[in-house]
Structures are given as C-alpha cells and as structure tokens.
C-alpha positions as CSV (number, residue, x, y, z in Angstrom):
1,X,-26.2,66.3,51.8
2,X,-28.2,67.8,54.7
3,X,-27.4,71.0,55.6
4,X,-26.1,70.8,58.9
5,X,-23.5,68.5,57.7
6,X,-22.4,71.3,55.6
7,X,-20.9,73.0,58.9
8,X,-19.4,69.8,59.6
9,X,-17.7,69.2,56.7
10,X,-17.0,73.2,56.4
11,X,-15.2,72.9,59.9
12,X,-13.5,69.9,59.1
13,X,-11.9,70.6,56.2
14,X,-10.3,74.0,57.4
15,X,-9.0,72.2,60.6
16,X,-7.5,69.3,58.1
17,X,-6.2,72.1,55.8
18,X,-4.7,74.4,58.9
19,X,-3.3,71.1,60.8
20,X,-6.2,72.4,63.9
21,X,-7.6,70.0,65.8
22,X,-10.8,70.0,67.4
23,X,-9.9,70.5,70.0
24,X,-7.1,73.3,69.4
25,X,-10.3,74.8,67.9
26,X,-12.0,75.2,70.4
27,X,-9.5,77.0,72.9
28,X,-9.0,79.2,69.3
29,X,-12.7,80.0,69.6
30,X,-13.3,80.2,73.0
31,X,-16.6,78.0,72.5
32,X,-16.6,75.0,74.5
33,X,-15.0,71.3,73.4
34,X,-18.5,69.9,74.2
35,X,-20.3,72.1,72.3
36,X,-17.5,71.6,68.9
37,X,-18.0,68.0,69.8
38,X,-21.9,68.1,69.4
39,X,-21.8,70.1,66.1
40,X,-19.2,67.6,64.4
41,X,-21.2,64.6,65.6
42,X,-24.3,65.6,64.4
43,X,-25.7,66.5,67.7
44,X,-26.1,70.0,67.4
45,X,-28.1,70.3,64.5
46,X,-28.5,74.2,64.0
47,X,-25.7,75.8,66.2
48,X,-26.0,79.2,67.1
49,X,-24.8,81.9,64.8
50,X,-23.2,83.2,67.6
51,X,-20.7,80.2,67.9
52,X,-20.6,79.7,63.8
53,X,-18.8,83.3,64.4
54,X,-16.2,82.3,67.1
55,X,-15.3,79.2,64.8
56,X,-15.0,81.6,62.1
57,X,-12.9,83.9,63.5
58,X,-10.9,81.3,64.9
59,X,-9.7,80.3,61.6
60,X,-8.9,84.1,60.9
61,X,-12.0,84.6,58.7
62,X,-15.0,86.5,58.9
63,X,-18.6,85.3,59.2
64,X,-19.4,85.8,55.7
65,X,-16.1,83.7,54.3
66,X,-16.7,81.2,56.2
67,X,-19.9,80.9,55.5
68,X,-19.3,81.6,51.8
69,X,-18.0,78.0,50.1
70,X,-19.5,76.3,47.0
71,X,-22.2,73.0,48.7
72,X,-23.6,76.1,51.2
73,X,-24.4,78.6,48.1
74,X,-25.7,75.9,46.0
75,X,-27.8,74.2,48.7
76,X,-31.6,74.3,48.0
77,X,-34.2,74.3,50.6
78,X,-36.8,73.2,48.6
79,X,-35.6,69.7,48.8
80,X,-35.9,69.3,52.6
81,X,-38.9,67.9,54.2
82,X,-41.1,70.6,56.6
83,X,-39.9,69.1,60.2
C-alpha cells in the first residue's frame, strides 16, 4: 500500500467506526470539505501536518494516536521509489 493511502484508509475507517461522514468531518475539524475531499481521493498526496492534527482532534484523539495504528508503524520506506 502506498503511504498516503494509509491516511485515507486511517480516516476512513474511524468515520465508518464513529458513524462521521466526510463531510460531518470536516465542520468537526474545521478544515475545509475540499481539502477532506482531496486527501480521500488521492489528490492530496502529502497533506499538511497541520490538517492531519485538526482531523485528529476531530475524532477526539491526539496527533500521535492517530497517527499511531499497525500498516503506518510497519510501513517501510525503503520500498518506495526516489520521486
């Protein structure tokens, strides 16, 4: 899996899980629908930490739990082409 589809799936799973959807996130996180929209479609491939935070805290958790779930902490950049 590539690793910004880990956000993806990371943000889709706790809106499934919570019943949130994206767009409830987004007025939760006070970062714009566009900008939600862009990560989850793959448009947005390295969103700011900044907004990774707001998401965060708009499921009630802090940077480092949200950022802390099994396919991020075993991911490997070693197996990623240099871009």
């Amino acid at each position: 899996m590539e690793y910004d589809q880990l956000y993806i799936k990371r943000i889709r799973t706790l809106c499934k899980k919570r019943g949130i959807t994206i767009n409830k996130l987004a007025t939760m996180s006070d970062v714009k629908q566009s900008t939600l929209d862009n990560i989850i479609r793959g448009v947005t491939k390295n969103p700011r930490m900044k907004t990774i935070h707001k998401v965060a805290t708009a499921f009630n958790m802090t940077l480092s739990e949200f950022l802390d779930f099994d396919e991020l902490n075993a991911y490997s950049f070693e197996d990623e082409s240099e871009e």
